[in-house]
C-alpha positions as CSV (number, residue, x, y, z in Angstrom):
1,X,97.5,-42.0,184.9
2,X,99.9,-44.9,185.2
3,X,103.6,-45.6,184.8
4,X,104.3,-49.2,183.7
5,X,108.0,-50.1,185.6
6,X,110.0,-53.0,184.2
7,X,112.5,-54.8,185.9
8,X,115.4,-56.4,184.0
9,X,115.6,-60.5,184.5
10,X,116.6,-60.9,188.0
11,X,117.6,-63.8,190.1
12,X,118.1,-62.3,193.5
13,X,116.5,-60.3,196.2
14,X,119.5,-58.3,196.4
15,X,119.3,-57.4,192.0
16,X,115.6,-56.9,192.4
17,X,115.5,-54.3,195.1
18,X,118.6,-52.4,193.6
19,X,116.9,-52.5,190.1
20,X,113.4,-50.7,191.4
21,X,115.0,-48.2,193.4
22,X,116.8,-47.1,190.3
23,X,113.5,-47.3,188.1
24,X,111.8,-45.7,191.1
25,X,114.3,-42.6,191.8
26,X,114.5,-41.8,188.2
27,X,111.1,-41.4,187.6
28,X,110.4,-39.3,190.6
29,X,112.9,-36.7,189.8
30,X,111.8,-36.7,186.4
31,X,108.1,-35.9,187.7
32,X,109.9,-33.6,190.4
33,X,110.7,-31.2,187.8
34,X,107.3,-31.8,186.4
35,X,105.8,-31.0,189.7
36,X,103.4,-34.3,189.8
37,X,103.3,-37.3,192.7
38,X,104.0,-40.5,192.4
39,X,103.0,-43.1,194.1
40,X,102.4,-47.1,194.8
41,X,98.8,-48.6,195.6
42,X,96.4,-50.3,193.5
43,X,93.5,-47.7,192.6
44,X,93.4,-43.8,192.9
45,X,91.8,-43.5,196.2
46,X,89.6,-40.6,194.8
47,X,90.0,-40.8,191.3
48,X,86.7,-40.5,188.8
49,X,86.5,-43.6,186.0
50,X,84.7,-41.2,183.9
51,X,87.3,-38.9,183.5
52,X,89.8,-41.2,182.1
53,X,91.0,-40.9,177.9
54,X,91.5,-44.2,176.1
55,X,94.7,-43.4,174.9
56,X,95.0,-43.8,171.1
57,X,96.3,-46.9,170.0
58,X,95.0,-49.5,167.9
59,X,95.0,-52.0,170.6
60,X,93.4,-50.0,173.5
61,X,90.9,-48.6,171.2
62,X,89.7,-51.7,170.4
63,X,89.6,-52.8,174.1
64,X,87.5,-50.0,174.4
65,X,85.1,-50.5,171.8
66,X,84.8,-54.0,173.0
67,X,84.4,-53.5,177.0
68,X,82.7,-49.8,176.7
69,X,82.9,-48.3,180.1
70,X,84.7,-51.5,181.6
71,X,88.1,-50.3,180.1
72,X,87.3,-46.9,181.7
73,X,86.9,-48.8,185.3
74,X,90.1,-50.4,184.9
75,X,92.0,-47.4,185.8
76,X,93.8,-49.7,188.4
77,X,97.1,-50.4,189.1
78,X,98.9,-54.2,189.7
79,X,102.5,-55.9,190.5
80,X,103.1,-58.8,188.1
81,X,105.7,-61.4,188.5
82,X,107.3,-63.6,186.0
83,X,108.8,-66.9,187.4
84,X,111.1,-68.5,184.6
85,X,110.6,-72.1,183.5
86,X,112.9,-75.1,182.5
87,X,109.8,-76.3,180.2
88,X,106.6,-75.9,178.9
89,X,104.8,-78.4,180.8
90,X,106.7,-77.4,184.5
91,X,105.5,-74.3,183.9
92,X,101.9,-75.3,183.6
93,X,102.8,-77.7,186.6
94,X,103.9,-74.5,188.3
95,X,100.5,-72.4,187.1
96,X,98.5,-74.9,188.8
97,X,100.6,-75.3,191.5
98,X,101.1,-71.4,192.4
99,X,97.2,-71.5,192.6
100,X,96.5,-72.5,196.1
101,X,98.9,-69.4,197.2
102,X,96.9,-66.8,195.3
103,X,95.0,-65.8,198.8
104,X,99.0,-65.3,200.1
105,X,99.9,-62.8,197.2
106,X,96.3,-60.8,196.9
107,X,96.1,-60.4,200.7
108,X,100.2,-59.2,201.0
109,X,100.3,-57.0,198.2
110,X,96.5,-55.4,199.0
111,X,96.4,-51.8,198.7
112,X,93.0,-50.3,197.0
113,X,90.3,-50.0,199.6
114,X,89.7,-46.8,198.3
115,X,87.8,-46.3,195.1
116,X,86.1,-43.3,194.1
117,X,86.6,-41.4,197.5
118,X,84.6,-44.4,199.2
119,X,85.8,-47.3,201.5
120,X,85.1,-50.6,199.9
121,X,85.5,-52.9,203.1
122,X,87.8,-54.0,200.7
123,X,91.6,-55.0,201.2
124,X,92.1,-55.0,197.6
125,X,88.8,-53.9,195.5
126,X,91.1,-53.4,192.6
127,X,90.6,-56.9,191.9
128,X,86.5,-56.2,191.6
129,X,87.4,-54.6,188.6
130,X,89.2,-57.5,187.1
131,X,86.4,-60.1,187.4
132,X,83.7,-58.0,185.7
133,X,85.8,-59.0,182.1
134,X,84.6,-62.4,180.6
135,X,87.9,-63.9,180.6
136,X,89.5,-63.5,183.8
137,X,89.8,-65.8,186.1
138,X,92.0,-69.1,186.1
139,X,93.4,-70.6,183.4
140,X,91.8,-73.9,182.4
141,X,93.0,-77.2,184.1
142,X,95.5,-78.8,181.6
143,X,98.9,-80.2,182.6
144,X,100.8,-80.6,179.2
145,X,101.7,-77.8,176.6
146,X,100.4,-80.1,173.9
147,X,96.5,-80.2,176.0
148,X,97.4,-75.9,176.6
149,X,98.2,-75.9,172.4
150,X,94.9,-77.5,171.4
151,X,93.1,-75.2,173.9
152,X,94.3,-72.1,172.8
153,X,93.9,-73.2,168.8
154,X,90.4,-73.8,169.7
155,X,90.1,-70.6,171.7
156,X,91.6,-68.5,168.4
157,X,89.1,-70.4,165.9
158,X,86.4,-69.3,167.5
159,X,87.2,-65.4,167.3
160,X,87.4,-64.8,171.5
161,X,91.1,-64.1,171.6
162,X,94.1,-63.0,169.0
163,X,96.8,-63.6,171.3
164,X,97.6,-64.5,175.4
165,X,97.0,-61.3,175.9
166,X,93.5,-61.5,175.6
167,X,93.5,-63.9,179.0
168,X,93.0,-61.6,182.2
169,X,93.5,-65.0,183.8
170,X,95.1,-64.6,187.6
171,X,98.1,-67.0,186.3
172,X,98.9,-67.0,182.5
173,X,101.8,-68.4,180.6
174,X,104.1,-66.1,178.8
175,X,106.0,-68.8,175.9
176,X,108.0,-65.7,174.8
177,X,109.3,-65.2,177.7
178,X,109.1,-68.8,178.9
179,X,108.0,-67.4,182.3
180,X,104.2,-68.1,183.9
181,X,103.3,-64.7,185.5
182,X,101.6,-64.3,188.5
183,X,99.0,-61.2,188.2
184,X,96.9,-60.7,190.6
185,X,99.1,-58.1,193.4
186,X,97.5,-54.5,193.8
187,X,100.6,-52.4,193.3
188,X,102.6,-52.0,196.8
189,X,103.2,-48.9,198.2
190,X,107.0,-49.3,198.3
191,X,109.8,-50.4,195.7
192,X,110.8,-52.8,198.7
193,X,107.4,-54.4,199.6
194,X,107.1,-55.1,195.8
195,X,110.9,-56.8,195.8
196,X,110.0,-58.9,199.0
197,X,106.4,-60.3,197.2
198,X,108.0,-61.1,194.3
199,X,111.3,-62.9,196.0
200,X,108.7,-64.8,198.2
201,X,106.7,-66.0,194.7
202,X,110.3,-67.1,193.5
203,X,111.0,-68.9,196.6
204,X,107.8,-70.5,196.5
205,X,108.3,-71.5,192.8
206,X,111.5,-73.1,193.7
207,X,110.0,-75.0,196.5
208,X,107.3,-76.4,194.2
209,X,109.5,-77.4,191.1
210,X,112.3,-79.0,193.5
211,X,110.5,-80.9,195.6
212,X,106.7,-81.7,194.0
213,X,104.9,-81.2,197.1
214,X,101.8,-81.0,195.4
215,X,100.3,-82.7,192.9
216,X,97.6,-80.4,191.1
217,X,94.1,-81.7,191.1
218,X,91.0,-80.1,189.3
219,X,89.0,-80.2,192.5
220,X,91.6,-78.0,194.4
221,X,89.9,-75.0,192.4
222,X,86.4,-75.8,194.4
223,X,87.6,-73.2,197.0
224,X,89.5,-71.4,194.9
225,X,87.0,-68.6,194.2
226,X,86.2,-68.3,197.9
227,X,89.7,-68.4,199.0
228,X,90.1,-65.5,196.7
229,X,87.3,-63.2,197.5
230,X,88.9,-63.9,201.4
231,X,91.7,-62.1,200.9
232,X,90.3,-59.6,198.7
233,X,87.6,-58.6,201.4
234,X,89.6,-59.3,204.7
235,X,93.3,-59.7,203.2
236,X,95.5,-61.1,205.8
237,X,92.7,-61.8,208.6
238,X,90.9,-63.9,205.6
239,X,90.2,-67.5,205.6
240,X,91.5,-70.0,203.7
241,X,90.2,-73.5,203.0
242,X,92.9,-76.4,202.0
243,X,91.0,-77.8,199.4
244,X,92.1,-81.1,199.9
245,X,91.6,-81.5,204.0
246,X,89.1,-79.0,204.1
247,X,91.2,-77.3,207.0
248,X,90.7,-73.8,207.6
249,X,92.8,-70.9,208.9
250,X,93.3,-67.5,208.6
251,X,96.0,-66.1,205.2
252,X,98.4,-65.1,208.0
253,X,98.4,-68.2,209.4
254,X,98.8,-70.5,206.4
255,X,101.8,-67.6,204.9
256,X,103.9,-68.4,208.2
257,X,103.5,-72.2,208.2
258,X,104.3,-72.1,204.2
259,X,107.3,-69.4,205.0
260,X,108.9,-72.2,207.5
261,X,108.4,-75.0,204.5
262,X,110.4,-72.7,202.1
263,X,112.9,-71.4,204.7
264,X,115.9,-73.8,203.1
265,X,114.9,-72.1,199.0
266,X,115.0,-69.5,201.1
267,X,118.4,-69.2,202.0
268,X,120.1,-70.8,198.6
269,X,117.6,-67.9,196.6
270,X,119.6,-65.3,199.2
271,X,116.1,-64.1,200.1
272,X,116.2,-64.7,203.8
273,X,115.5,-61.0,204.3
274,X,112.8,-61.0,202.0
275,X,111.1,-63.9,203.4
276,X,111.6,-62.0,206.5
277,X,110.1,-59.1,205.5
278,X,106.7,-61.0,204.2
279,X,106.6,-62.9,207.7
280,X,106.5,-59.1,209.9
281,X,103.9,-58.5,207.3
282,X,101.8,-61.8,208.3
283,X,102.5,-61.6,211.6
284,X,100.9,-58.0,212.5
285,X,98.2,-58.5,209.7
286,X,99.0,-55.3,208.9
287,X,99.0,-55.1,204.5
288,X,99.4,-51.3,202.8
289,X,95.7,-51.3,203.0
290,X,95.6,-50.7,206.4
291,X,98.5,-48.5,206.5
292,X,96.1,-46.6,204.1
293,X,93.1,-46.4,206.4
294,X,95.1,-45.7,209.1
295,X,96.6,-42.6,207.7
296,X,92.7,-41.6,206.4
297,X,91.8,-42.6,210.3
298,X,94.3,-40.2,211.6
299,X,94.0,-37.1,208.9
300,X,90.7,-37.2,207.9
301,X,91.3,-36.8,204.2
302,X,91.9,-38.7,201.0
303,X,94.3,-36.0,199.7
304,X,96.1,-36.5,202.6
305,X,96.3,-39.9,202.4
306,X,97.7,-39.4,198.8
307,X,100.2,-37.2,199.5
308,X,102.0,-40.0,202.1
309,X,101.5,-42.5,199.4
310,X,104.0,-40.3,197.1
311,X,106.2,-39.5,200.3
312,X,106.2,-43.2,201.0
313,X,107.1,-44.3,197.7
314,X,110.0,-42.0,197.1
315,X,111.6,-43.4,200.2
């Protein structure tokens, strides 16, 4: 079963972390008193897909008639990340932008090499389950809200979607919110690990709205899919390929090189500790999926395994 946790609107490593480990402690004395775990990580390491209920609302029953045993599958578990936007078209700047990064976020945040009792060889096979539905993915390649507009009429006339939510795309706009959200993180095994990811995205975001580094080019999604099975597979030891040079070097190495760029965003964002946090992470290449396999290395079991996920995420 999942809990979904929201976060107020935050705009500091500081708020963020304080605002989780409320959410967090409340809910686990709450499920204290109903004797049940809780716990971070991206899939059930031993759960059974065929098990699951569809719970009974209009909208997931139709998901379920739609995908059939797909919508059973997707009994897995992600971080997402709003980033606010001054405007419609920096935020699809910003989409396109935050792209090239996805191999950062999937192989920081990867937690679910575990599905079904079996190892994947997976740092985060959670994501396996998103690519099986027809529209996930990346968002199409348009730069102004007016191109995005016509797209999505288009989309709607033809009966594939209702709504945005009907995108599983890795980066998708949010106009109500005026935010892009960044979806592709397994679910950390800590309230503090989730905080740091998300103040690194934030810092990132600054970096590339402040200063344009990059200018976003269709072609710079000819590696994108390999980048992103990379860190799914491998996470942190994963390559990446700059799509532009052709350069490659392993996630870790391209997160430490970005985390000097951003080092100054940093610092005004008060994230400093954060960003500090995500560089120990690079550094060891050692992502809550190996903590995980670690702990099965040591013990032996999957139960066990589970039980120091809910120690670990009470604190």
């Amino acid at each position: 079963s999942m809990i979904e946790l929201s976060t107020g609107i935050c705009t500091s490593h500081e708020q963020a972390v304080a605002d989780l480990r409320r959410i967090r402690d409340v809910h686990v004395a709450a499920a204290d008193r109903l004797n049940v775990g809780l716990c971070g990580g991206g899939t059930h390491a031993f759960q059974q897909w065929s098990d699951r209920r569809i719970v009974d609302t209009p909208r997931f029953q139709y998901l379920s008639e739609l995908y059939g045993y797909l919508a059973k599958q997707f009994t897995v578990f992600g971080q997402h990340v709003h980033i606010g936007c001054p405007d419609a078209d920096s935020a699809l700047f910003l989409l396109h932008s935050l792209s090239r990064f996805i191999p950062h976020f999937i192989a920081l945040s990867a937690s679910s090499p575990y599905v079904q009792g079996v190892d994947t060889g997976f740092h985060s096979a959670r994501l396996n389950s998103v690519f099986a539905f027809p529209l996930s993915g990346r968002a199409p390649f348009v730069l102004s809200w007016e191109e995005f507009k016509e797209y999505f009429s288009k989309m709607v006339h033809t009966g594939v979607v209702n709504s945005m939510k009907d995108f599983y795309w890795d980066i998708r706009p949010k106009p109500g919110f005026g935010t892009i959200e960044v979806r592709v993180m397994d679910t950390p095994l800590s309230v503090e690990r989730a905080a740091a990811i998300a103040c690194y995205i934030q810092t990132l975001a600054r970096h590339l709205l402040t200063d344009r580094p990059i200018v976003p080019l269709e072609d710079d999604y000819l590696v994108y899919t390999f980048n992103r099975f990379q860190a799914c597979r491998f996470g942190l030891a994963g390559t990446c390929v700059n799509p532009q040079t052709g350069e490659r070097r392993t996630i870790s190495e391209d997160i430490l090189e970005t985390l000097e760029r951003i080092a100054p965003h940093g610092e005004a964002l008060g994230s400093t500790r954060a960003l500090t946090e995500v560089g120990t992470i690079a550094r060891a290449q050692t992502n809550d999926a190996s903590w995980l396999r670690g702990v099965v290395a040591d013990e032996k079991s999957l139960h066990e395994a589970v039980r120091q996920q809910c120690l670990r995420w009470r604190a």
